[in-house]
TIRO-928187 format. One record per residue: residue number from 1; x negated, y, z negated of N, C-alpha, C in turn. Coordinates in steps of 0.02 Angstrom, whole numbers, plus 32768, in hexadecimal, padded with zeros to 4 digits. Example, Ala and Ser with C-alpha at 12.3 -4.5 7.8 and 13.67 -1.06 7.14 Angstrom:
[node 1; [7D6C; 7EE4; 7E7A]; [7D99; 7F1F; 7E7A]; [7D6C; 7F5B; 7E7A]]
[node 2; [7D7E; 7F90; 7E9E]; [7D54; 7FCB; 7E9B]; [7D7B; 8002; 7E76]]
END
This chain:
[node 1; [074F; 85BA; A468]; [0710; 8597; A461]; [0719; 8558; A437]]
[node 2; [06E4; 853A; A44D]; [06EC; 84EA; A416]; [06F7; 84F6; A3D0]]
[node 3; [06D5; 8543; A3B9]; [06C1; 8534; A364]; [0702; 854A; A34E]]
[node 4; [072A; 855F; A37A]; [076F; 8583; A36A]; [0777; 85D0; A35E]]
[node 5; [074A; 85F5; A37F]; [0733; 863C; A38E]; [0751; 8646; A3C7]]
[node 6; [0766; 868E; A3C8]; [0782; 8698; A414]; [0734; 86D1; A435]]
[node 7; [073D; 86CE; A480]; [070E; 86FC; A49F]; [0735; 8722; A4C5]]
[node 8; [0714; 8767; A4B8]; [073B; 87B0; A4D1]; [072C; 87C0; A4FE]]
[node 9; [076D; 87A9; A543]; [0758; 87A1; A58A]; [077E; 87F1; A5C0]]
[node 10; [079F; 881B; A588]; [07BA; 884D; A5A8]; [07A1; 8868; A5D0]]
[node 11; [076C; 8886; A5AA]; [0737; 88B7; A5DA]; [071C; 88A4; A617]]
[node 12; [0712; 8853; A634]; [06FD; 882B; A64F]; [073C; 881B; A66F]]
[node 13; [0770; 881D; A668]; [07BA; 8805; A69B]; [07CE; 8854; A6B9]]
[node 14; [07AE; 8892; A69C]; [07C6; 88CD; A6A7]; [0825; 88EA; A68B]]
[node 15; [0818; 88CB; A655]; [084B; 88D8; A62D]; [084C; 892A; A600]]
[node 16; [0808; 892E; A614]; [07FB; 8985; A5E7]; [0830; 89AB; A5EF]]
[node 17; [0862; 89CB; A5D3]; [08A6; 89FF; A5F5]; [0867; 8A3C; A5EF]]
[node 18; [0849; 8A4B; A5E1]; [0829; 8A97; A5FE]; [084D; 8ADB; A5D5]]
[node 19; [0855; 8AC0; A5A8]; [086B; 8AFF; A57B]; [08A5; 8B02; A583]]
[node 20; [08D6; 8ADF; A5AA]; [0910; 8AE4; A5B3]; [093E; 8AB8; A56A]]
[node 21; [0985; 8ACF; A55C]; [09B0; 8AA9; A52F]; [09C5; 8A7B; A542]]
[node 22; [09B4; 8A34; A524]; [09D2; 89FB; A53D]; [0A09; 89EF; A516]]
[node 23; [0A47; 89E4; A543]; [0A88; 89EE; A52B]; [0AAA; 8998; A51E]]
[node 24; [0A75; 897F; A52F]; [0A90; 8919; A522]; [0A79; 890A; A549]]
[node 25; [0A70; 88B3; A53D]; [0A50; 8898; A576]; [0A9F; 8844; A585]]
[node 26; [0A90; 8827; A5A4]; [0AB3; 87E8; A5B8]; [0AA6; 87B3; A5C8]]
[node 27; [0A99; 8770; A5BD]; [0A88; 8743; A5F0]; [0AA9; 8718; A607]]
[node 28; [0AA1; 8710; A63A]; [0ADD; 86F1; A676]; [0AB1; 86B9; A694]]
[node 29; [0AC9; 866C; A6B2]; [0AAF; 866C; A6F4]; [0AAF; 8671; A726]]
[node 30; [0AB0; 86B6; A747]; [0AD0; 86C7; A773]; [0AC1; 869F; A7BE]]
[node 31; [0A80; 867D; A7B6]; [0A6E; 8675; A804]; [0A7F; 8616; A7F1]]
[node 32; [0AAE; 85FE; A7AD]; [0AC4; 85C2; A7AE]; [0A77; 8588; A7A8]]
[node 33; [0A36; 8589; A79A]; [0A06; 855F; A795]; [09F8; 8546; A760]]
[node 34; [0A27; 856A; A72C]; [0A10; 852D; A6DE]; [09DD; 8551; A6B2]]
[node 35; [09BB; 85AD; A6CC]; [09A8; 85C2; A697]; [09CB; 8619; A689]]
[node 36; [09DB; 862C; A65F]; [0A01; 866A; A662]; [09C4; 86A9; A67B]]
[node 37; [09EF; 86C8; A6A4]; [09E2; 8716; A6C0]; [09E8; 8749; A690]]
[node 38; [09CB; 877A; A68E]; [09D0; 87B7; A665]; [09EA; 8805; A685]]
[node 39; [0A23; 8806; A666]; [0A51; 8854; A67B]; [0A30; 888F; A64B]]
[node 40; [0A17; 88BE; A64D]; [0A22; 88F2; A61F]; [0A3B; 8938; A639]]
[node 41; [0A49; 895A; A618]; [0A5D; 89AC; A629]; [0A39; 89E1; A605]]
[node 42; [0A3E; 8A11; A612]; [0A08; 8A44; A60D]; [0A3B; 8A83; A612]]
[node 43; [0A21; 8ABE; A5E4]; [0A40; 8AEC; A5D0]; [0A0E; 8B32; A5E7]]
[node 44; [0A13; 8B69; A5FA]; [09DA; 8BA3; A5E8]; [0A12; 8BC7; A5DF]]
[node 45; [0A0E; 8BD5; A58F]; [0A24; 8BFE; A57E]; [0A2A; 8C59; A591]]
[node 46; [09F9; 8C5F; A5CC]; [09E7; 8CA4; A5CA]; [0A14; 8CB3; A606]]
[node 47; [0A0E; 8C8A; A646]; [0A3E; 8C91; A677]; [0A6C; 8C57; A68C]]
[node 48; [0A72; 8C40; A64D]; [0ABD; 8C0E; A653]; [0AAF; 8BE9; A69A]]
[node 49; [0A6B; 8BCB; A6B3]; [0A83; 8B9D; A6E3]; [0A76; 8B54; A6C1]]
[node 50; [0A8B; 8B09; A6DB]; [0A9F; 8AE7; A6CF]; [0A7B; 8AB0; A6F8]]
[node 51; [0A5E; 8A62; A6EC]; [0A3C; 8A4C; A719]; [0A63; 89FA; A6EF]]
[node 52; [0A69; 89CF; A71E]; [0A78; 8999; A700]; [0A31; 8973; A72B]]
[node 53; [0A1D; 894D; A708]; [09D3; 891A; A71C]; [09EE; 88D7; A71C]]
[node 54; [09DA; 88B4; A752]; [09D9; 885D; A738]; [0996; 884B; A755]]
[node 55; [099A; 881D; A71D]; [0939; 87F3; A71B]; [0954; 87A7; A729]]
[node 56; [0949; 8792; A756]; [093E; 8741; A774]; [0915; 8725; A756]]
[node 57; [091B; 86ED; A72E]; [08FA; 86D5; A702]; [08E5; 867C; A739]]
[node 58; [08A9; 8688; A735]; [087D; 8644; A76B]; [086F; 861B; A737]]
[node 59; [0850; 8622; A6ED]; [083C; 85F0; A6CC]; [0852; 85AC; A6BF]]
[node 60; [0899; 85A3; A6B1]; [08A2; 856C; A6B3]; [08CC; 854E; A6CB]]
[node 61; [08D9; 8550; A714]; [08F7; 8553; A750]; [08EE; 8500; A769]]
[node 62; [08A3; 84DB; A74B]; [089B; 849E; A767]; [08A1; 8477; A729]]
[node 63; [08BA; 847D; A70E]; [08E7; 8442; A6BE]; [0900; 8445; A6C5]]
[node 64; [0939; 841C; A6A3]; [0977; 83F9; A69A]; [09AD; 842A; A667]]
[node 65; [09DD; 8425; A67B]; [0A12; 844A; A658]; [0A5E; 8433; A667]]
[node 66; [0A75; 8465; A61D]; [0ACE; 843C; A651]; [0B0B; 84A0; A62E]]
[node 67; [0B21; 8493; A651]; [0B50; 84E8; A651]; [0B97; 84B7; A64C]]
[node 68; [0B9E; 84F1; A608]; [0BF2; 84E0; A5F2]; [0C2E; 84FC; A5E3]]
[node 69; [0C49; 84F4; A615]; [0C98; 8529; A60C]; [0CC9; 850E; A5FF]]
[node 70; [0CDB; 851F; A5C6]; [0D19; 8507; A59D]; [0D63; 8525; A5B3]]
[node 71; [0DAB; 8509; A5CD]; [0DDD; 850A; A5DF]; [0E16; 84FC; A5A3]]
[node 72; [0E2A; 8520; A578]; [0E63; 852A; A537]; [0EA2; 852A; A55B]]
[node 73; [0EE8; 84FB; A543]; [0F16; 84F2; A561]; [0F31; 8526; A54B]]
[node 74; [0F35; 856E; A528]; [0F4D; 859F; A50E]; [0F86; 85A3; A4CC]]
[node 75; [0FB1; 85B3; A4E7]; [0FE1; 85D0; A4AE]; [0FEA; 858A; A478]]
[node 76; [0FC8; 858A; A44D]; [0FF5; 8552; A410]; [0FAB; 8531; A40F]]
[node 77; [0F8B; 8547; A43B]; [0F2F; 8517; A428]; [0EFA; 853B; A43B]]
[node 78; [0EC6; 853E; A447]; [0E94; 8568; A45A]; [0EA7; 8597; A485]]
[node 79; [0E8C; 85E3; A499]; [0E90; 8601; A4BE]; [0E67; 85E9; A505]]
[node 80; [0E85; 8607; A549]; [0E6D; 85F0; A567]; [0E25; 85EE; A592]]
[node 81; [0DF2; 8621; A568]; [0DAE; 8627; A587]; [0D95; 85E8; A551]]
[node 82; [0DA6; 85EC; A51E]; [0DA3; 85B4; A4EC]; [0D5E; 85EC; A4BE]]
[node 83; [0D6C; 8620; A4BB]; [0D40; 8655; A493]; [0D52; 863E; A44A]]
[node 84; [0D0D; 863B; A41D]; [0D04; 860F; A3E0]; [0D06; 85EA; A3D2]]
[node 85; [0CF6; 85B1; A409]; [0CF6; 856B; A409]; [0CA4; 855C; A3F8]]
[node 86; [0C90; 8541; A3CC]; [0C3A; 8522; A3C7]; [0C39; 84EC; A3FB]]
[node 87; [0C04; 84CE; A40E]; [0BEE; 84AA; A452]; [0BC1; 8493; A436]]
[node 88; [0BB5; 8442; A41C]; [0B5B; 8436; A428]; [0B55; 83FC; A43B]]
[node 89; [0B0F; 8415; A460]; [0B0A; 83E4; A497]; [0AD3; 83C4; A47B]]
[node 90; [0AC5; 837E; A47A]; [0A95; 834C; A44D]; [0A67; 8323; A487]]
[node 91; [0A37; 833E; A4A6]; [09F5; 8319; A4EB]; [09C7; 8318; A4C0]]
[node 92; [0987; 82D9; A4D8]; [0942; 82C4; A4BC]; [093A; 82CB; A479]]
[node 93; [095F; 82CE; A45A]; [094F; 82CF; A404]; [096E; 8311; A3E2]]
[node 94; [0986; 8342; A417]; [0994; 8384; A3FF]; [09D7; 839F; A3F9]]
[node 95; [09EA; 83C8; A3D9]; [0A3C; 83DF; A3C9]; [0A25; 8428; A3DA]]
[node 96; [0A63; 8435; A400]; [0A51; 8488; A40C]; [0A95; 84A4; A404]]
[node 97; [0AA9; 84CE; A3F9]; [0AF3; 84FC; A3D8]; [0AF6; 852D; A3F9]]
[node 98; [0B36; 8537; A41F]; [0B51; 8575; A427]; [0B9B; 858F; A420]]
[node 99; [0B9D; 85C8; A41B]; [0BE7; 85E2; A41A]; [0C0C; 85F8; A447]]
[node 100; [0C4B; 85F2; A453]; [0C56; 8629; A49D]; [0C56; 8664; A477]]
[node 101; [0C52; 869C; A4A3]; [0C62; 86F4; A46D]; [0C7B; 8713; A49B]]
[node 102; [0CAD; 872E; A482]; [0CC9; 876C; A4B6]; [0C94; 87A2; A4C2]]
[node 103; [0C9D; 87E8; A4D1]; [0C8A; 881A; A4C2]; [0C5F; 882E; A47B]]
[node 104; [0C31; 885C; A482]; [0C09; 884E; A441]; [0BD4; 88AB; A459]]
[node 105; [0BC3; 88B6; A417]; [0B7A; 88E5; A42D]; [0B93; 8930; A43D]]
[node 106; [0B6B; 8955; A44A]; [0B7F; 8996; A453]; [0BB3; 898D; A4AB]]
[node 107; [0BCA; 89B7; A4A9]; [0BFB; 89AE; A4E8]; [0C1B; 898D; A501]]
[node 108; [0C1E; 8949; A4C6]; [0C49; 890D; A4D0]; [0C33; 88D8; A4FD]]
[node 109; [0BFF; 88E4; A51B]; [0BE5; 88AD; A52A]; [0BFD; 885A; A544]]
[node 110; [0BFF; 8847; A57E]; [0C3B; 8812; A56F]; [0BF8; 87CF; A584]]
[node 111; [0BF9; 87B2; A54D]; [0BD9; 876A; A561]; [0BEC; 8735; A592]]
[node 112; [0BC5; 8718; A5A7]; [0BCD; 86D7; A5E8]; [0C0A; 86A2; A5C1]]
[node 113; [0C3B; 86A5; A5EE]; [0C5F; 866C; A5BE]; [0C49; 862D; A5CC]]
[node 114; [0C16; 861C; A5FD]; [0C0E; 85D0; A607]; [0BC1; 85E1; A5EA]]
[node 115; [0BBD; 85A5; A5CB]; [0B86; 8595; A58F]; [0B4D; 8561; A5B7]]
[node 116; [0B18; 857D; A5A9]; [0ABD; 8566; A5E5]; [0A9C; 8548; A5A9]]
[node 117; [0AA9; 850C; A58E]; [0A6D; 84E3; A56B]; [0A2D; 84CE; A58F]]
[node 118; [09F6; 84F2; A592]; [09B4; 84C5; A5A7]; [09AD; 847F; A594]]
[node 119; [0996; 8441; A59D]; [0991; 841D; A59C]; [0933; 83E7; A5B7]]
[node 120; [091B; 841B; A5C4]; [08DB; 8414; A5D0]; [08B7; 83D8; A5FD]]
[node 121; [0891; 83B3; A5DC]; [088D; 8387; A600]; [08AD; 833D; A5FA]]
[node 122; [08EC; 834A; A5D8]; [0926; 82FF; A5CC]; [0950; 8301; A5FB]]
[node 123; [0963; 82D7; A61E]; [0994; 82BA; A658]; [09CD; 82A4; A63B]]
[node 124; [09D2; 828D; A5FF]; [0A07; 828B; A5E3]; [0A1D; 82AF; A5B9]]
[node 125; [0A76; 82B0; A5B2]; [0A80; 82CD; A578]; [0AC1; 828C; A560]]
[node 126; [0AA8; 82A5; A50D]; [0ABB; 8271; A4DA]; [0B14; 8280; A4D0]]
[node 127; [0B1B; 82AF; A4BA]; [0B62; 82C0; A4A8]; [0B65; 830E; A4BA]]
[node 128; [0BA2; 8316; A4C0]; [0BAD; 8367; A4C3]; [0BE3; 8376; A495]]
[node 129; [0BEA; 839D; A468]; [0C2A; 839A; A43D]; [0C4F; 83D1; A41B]]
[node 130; [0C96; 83DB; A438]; [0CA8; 8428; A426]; [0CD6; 841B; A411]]
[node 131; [0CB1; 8459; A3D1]; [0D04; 8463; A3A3]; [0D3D; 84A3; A3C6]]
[node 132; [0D51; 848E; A3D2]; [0D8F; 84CF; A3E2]; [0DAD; 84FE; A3B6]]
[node 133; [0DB7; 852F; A3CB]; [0DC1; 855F; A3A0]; [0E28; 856E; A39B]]
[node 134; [0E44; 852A; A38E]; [0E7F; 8525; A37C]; [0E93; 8528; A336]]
[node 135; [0EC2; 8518; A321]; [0ECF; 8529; A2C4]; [0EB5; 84F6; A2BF]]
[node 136; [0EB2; 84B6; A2CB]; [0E89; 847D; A2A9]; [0E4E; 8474; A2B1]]
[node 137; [0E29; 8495; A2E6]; [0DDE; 8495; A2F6]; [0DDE; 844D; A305]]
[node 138; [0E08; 8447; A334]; [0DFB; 83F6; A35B]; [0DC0; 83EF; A376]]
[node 139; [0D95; 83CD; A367]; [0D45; 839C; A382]; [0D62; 8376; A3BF]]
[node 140; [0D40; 8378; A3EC]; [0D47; 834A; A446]; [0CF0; 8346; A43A]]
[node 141; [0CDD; 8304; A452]; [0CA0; 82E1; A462]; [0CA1; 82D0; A499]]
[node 142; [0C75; 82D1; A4C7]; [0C53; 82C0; A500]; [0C32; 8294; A502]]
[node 143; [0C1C; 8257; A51E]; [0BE1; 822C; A506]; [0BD7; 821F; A554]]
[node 144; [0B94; 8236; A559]; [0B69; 8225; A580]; [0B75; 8253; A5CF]]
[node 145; [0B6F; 8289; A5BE]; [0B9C; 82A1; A5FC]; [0B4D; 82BF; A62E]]
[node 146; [0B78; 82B0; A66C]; [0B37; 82D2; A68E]; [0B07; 8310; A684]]
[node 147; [0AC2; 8318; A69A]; [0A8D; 8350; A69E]; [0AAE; 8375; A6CC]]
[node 148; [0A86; 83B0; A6E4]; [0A7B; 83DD; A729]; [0AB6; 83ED; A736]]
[node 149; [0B0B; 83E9; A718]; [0B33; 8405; A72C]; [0B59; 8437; A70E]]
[node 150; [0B9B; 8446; A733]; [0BCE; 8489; A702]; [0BE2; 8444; A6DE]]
[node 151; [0C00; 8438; A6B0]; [0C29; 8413; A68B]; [0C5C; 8454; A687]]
[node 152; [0CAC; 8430; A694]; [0CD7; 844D; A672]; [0D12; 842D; A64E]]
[node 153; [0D1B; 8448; A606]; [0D3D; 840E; A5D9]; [0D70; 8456; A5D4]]
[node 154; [0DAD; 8415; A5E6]; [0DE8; 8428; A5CE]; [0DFD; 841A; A59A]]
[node 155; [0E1B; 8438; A564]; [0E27; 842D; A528]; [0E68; 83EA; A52F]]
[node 156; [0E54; 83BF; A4FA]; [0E83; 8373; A4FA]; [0E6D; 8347; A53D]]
[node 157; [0E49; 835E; A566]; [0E29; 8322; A588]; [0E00; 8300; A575]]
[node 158; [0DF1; 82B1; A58F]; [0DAE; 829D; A56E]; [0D83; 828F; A59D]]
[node 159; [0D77; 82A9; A5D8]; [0D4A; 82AB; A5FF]; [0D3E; 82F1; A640]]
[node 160; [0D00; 8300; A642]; [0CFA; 833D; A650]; [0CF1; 8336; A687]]
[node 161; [0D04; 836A; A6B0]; [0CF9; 8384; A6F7]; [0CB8; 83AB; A700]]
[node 162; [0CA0; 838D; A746]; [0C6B; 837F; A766]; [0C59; 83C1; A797]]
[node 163; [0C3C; 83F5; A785]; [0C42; 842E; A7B8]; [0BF4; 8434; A7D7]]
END
């Protein structure tokens, strides 16, 4: 919301698990449109069956965004998913941060390695800029790189690929 309140849309997306154990959730973009999907799993403890759910997320499907997968030349510099690398991407006045993460959460959980900044209603983006997660925490800047696509930065390049 504008005032900086969130509104509680579960019950209303049919997110209720129904008494069931929710064992983690995920978000991916799986259907590739620029807003993340929702994975969860579900537990009943009483007869051990098992349900994995995904929720298609429509909301913000018609804004602007850009998805980023980072490429580590490996042995002697980043690994190569480029996991613990920070990412931030700087559109319309705003800085937004993310991390890559491996696995995480009860059951290990494995996070999206390509990173979904919303971007709303800006067409541009200002800089994109990742530190790598090498012994020096080498910084690579981006300036001015396209909206609406995969970006993929190879570590020591200075210009990103166009997916």
């Amino acid at each position: 919301r504008a005032d900086g309140t969130f509104l509680e849309l579960a019950d209303a997306a049919g997110l209720d698990p129904g008494g069931l154990a929710q064992l983690g959730a995920t978000f991916v973009d799986v259907d590739h449109d620029g807003d993340l999907d929702l994975f969860t799993a579900d537990y009943e403890y009483g007869d051990e069956s098992r349900a994995l759910h995904a929720f298609q997320n429509q909301v913000g499907a018609q804004q602007n965004f850009v998805r980023i997968k980072l490429v580590g030349k490996g042995a002697g510099f980043s690994n190569g998913a480029g996991i613990g690398a920070r990412v931030r991407v700087t559109s319309g006045g705003r800085t937004q941060v993310q991390e890559i993460k491996g696995g995480q959460g009860l059951l290990n959980i494995q996070s999206d390695l390509v990173l979904t900044f919303g971007l709303g209603s800006a067409c541009d983006i200002d800089e994109v800029e990742v530190r790598w997660p090498d012994a020096r925490a080498t910084i690579t800047s981006y300036k001015n790189p396209r909206a609406n696509y995969l970006l993929v930065l190879h570590e020591g390049e200075a210009q990103p690929e166009y997916r």
